[in-house]
C-alpha positions in Angstrom: -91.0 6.1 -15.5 -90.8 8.3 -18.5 -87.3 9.3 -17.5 -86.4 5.8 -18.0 -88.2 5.6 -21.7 -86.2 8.4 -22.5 -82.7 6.8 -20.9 -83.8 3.9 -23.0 -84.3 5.8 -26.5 -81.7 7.6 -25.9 -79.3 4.9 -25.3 -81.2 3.3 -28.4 -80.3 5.8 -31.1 -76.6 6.1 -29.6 -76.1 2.6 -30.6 -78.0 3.0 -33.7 -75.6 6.1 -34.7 -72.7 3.9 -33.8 -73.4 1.2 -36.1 -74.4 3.5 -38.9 -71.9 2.2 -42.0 -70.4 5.4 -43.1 -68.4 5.5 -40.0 -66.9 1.8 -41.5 -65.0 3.1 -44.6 -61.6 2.0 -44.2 -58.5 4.4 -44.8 -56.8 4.4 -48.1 -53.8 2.3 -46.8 -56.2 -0.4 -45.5 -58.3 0.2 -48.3 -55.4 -0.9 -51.1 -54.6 2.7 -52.4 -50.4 2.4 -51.7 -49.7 5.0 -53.5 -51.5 8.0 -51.4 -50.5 10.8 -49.5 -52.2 9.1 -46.7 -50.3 5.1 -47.1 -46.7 7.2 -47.8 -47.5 9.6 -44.4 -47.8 6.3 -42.5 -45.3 4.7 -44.0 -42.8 7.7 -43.3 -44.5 7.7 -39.2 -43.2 4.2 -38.9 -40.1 4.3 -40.3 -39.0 7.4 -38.7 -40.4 5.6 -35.0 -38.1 2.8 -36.0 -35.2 5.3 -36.1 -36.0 6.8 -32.8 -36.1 2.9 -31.2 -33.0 2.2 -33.1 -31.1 5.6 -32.0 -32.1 5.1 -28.2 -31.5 1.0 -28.3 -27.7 2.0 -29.8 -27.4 4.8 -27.2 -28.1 2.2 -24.4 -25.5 -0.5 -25.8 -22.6 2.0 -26.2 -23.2 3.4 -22.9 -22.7 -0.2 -21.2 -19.8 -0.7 -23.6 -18.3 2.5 -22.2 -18.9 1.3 -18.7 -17.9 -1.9 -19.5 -14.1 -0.6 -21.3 -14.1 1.7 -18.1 -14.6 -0.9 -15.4 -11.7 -3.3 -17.5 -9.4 0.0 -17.1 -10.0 -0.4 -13.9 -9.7 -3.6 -12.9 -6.0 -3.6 -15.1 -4.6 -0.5 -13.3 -5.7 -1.8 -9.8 -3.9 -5.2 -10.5 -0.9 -3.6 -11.9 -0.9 -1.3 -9.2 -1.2 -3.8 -6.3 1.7 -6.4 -8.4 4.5 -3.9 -8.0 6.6 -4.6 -5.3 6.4 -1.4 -2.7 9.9 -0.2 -2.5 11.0 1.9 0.6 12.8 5.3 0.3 16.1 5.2 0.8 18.1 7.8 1.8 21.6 9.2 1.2 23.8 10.5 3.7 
């Protein structure tokens, strides 16, 4: 039984610490400072993420491009290949 008080206080002041309001102040960005270290060093974080999505998204496209160009190739030197009339050796005695 006094086990379970305990679990209960304890429990109690857990939430109690977690609702406290100094753990509620906002970050300068969200706060309306833009022109902190903090609002530029997350501004820098998501633009240089977009460049990594960009560079990988761009890598994917020309590498189905090259596929694509080299399946074309292909496709043209098979069908110019099979179009040629086969021509027998001939020989000269």
């Amino acid at each position: 039984m006094k086990f379970r008080k305990l679990k209960f206080l304890a429990a109690g002041a857990l939430g109690a610490l977690a609702l406290h309001p100094a753990t509620l102040f906002a970050c300068a960005a969200c706060y309306g400072a833009s022109d902190s270290a903090m609002a530029r060093g997350m501004n820098w974080g998501i633009f240089s993420l977009l460049g990594v999505v960009a560079v990988v998204l761009g890598s994917v496209a020309t590498f189905f491009v090259f596929i694509g160009k080299k399946a074309a190739a292909a496709a043209n030197e098979q069908s110019a290949a099979e179009s040629t009339p086969k021509t027998e050796p001939t020989q000269n005695s």
